[in-house]
MARKETI-698262 format. One record per atom (N, C-alpha, C): residue in three letters; x negated, y, z. Coordinates in pm, whole numbers, plus 50000, padded with zeros to 5 digits. Atoms other than C-alpha are relative to their C-alpha. Example, Ala and Ser with C-alpha at 12.3 -4.5 7.8 and 13.67 -1.06 7.14 Angstrom:
MARKETI-698262
ALA499114988150000
ALA487704955050780
ALA499105012050000
SER500824988149994
SER486334989450714
SER500775010950073
This chain:
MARKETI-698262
UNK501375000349950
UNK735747970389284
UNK499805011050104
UNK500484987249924
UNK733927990089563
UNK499125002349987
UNK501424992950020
UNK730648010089601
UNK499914994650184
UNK500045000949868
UNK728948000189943
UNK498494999050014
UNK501494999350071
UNK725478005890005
UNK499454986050104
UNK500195013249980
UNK723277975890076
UNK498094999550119
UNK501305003849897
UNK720577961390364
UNK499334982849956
UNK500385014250036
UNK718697933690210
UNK499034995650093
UNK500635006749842
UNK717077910390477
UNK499814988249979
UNK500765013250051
UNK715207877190453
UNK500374995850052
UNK498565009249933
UNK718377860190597
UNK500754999449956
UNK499214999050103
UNK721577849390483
UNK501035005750169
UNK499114995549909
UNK724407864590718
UNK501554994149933
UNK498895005650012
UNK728107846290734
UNK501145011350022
UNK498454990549869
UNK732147862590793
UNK499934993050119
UNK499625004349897
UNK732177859391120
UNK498984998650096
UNK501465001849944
UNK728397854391210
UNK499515015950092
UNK500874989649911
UNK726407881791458
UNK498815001449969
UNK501364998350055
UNK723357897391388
UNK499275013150106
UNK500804987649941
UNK720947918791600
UNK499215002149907
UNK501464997950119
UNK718467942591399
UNK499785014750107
UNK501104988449972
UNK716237969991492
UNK500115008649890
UNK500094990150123
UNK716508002191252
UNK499085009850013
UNK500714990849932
UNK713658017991237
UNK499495016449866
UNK500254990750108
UNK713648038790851
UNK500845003749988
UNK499304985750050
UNK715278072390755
UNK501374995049919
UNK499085001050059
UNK717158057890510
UNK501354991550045
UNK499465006849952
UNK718788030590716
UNK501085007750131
UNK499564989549869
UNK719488055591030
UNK501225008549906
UNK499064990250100
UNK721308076890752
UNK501184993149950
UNK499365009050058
UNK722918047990579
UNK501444996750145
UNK499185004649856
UNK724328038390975
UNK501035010250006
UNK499194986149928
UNK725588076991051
UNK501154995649924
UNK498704999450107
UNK727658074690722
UNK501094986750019
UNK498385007549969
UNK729658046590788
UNK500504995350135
UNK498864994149871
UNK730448051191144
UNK500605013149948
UNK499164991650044
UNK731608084091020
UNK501244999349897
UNK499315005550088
UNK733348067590758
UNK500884987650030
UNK499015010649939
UNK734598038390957
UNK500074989549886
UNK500375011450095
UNK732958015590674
UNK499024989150024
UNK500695007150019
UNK730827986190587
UNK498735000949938
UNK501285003150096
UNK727737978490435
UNK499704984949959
UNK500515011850083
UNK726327947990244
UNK498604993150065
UNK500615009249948
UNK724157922490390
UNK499304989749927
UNK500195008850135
UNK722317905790086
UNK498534993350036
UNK501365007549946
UNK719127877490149
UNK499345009849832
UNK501754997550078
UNK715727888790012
UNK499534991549880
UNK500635011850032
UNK714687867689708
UNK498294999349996
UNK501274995550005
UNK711367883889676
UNK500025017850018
UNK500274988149958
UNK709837910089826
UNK499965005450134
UNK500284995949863
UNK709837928690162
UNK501145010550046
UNK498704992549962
UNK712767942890367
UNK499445014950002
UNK500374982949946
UNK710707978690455
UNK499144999749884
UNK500994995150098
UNK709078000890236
UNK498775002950024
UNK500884994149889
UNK705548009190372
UNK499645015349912
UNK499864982250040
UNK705608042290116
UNK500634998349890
UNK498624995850053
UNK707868057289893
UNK500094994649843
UNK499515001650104
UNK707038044689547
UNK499684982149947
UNK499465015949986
UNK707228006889655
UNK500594993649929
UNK497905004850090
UNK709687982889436
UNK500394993450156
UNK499265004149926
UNK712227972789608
UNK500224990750006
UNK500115015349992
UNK713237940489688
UNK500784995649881
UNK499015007050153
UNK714787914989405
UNK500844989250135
UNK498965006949899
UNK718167900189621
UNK501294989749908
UNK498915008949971
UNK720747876589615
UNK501225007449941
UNK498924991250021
UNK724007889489436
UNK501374997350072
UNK498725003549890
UNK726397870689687
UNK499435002350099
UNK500654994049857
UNK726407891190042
UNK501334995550075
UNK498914998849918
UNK728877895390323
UNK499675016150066
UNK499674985049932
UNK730037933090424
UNK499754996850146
UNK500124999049838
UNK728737937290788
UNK500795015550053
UNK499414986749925
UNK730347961991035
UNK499524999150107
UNK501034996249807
UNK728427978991371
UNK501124993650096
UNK499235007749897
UNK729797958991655
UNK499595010450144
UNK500814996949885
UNK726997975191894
UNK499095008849978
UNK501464991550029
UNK724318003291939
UNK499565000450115
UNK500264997149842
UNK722068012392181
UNK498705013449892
UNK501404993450028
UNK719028040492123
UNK498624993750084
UNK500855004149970
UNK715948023292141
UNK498595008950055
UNK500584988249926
UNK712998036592413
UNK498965004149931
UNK501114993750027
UNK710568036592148
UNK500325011449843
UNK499224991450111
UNK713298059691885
UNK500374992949913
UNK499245002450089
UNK714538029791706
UNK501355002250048
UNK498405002049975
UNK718448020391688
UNK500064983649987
UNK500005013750015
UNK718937982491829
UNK501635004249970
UNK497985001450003
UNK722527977291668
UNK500294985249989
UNK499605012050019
UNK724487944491656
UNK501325000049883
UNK499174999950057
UNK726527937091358
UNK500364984549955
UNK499005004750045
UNK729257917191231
UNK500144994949838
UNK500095003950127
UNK729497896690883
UNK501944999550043
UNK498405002549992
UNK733467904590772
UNK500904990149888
UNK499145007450158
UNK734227892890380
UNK498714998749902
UNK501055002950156
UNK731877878690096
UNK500965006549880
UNK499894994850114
UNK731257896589798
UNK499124998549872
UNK501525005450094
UNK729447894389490
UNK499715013649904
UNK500464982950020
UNK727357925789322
UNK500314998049870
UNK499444992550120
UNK728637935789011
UNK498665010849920
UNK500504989750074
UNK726467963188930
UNK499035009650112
UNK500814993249897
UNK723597979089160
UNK499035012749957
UNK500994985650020
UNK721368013889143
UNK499525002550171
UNK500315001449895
UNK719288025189414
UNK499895018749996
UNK499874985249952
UNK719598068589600
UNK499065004849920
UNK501154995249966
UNK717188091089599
UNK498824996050118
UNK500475003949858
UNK716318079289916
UNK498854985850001
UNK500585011049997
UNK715398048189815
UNK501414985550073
UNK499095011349947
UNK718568031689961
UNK500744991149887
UNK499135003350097
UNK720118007489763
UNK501454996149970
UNK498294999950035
UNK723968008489654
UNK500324986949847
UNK499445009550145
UNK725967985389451
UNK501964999549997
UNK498284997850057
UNK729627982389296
UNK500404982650006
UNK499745014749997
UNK730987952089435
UNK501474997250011
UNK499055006450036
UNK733557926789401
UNK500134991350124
UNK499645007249846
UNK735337907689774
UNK500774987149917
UNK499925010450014
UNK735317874189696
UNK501624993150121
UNK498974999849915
UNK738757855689819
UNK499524993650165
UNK500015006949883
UNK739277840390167
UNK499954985850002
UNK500175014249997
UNK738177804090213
UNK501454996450045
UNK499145011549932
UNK740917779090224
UNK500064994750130
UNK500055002649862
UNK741707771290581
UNK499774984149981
UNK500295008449922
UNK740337736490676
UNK499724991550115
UNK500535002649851
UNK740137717090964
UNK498704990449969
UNK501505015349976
UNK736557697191047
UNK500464987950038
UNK499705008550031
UNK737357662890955
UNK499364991350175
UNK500235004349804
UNK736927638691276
UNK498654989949974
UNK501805010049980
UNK733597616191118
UNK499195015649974
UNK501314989849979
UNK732347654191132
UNK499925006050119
UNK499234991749863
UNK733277660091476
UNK498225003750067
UNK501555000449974
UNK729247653491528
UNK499625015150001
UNK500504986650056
UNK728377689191377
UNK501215009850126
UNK499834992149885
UNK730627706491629
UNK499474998850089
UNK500455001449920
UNK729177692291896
UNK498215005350030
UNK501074991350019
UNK725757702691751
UNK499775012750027
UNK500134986350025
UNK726757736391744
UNK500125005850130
UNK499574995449834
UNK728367738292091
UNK498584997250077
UNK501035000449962
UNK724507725792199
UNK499375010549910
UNK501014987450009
UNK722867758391986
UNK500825008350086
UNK499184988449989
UNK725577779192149
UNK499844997250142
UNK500374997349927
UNK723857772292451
UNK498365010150071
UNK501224992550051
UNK720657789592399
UNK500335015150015
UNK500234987349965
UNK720217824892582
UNK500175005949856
UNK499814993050111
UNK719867840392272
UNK501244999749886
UNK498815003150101
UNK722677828692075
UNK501375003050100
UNK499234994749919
UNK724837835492395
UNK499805015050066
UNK500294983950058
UNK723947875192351
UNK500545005749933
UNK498904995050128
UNK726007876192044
UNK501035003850035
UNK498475003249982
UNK729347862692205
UNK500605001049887
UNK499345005950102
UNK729907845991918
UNK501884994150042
UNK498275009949951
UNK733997837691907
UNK500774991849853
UNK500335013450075
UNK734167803791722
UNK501654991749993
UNK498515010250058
UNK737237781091579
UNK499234985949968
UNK500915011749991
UNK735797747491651
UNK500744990349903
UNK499565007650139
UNK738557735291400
UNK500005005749894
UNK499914993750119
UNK737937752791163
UNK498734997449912
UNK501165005450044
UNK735627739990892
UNK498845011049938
UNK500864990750058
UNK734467775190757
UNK499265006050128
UNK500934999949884
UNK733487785691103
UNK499024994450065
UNK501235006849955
UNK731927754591206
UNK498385001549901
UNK500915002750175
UNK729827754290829
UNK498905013850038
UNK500544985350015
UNK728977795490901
UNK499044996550070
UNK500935002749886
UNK727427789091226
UNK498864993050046
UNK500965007049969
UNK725647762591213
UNK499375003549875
UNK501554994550118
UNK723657771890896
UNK499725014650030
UNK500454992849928
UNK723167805591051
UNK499395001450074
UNK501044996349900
UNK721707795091355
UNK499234986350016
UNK500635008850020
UNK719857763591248
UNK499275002849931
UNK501304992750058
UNK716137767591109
UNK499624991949814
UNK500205008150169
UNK717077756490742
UNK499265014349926
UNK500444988650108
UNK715417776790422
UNK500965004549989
UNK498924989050039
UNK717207807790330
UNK500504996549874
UNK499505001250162
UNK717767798189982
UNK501144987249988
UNK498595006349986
UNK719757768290091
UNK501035001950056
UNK499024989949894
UNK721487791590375
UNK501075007949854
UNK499604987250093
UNK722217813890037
UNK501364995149923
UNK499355008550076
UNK723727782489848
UNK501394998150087
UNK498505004949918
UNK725957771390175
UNK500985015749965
UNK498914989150041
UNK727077809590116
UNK500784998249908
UNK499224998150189
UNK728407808189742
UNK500444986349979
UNK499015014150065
UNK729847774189795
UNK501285005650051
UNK498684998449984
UNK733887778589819
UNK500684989250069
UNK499385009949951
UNK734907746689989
UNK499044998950141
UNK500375004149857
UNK734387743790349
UNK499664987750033
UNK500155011549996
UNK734537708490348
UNK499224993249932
UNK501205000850080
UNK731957704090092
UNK498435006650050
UNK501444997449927
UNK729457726790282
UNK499744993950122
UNK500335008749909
UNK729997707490587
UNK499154987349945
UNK500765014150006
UNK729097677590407
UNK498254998249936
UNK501614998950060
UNK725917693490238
UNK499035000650196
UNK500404997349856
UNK724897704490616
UNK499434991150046
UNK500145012049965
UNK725217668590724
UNK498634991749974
UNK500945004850102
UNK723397656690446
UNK498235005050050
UNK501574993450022
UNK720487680690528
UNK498994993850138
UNK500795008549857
UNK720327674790910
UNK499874987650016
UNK500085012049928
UNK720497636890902
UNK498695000349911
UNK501144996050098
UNK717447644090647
UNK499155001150077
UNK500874993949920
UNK715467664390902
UNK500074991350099
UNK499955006349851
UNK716267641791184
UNK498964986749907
UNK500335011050043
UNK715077610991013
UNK498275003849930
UNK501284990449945
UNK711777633890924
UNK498605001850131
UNK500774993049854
UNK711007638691271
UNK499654987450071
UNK500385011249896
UNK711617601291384
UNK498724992649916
């Protein structure tokens, strides 16, 4: 097991996915120094209830998700009004074991790195959902990231597009903690021909 301290966020974040955030509390700025100095990770866990910031100190904290993905700083900049815009990196899923929260208020947990998905390729009656994705991955904003994508690859295609498609987090949470690539493609499917058929 490891210790890694944790950023819970009313999103689900993928390996392999990009993330811009804004840091604008003590504990977070602190949390950052230490693992660039450390040349570590942190934990990336969805929100189930509650609120990512504290607005004072004897707040509860949020109630999260116990399957995350370790992010790593890709990017910083110092922001003009004294935040820190950074861009990070989702590397390996993990699942929390055992959590406590600083003094600070930051919260840490003793986690467990879930293995590496089975390599898959995206089956060819799903060739649809790449092509979906290659149309979000035109979108100014999603071309900011420089996302770098394995269009055969079924855990890449699966990450991405439930990342940057406007599904609920709680089913974003589920595509996380499923283990078969080829099974979350087909929930995906399932969801968008759902929403499309919705709309007509």
């Amino acid at each position: 097991m490891a210790e890694i301290p944790l950023f819970p966020l009313p999103l689900v974040l993928f390996p392999g996915g990009r993330l811009p955030l804004q840091i604008i509390e003590t504990r977070y700025l602190d949390m950052l120094t230490a693992c660039m100095r450390s040349n570590s990770g942190f934990g990336v866990v969805m929100i189930r209830e509650g609120q990512p910031m504290l607005n004072h100190r004897d707040e509860q904290l949020p109630t999260i998700a116990f399957t995350g993905t370790l992010a790593t700083l890709v990017d910083f900049d110092q922001g003009k009004t004294g935040t820190l815009d950074i861009l990070i990196e989702g590397t390996r899923k993990f699942v929390i074991r055992d959590q406590y929260e600083q003094t600070d208020r930051l919260m840490m947990a003793q986690i467990e790195y879930l293995p590496t998905e089975a390599l898959a390729v995206v089956p060819e009656d799903k060739q649809h959902l790449v092509s979906l994705l290659q149309t979000l991955l035109e979108h100014e904003a999603v071309q900011s990231l420089n996302l770098v994508i394995d269009f055969l690859d079924a855990t890449d295609v699966g990450g991405r597009l439930t990342e940057l498609l406007p599904l609920p987090n709680l089913f974003k949470q589920r595509m996380l903690e499923m283990k078969n690539p080829l099974a979350r493609l087909a929930d995906l499917e399932t969801l968008i021909i759902r929403m499309q058929d919705s709309q007509s």
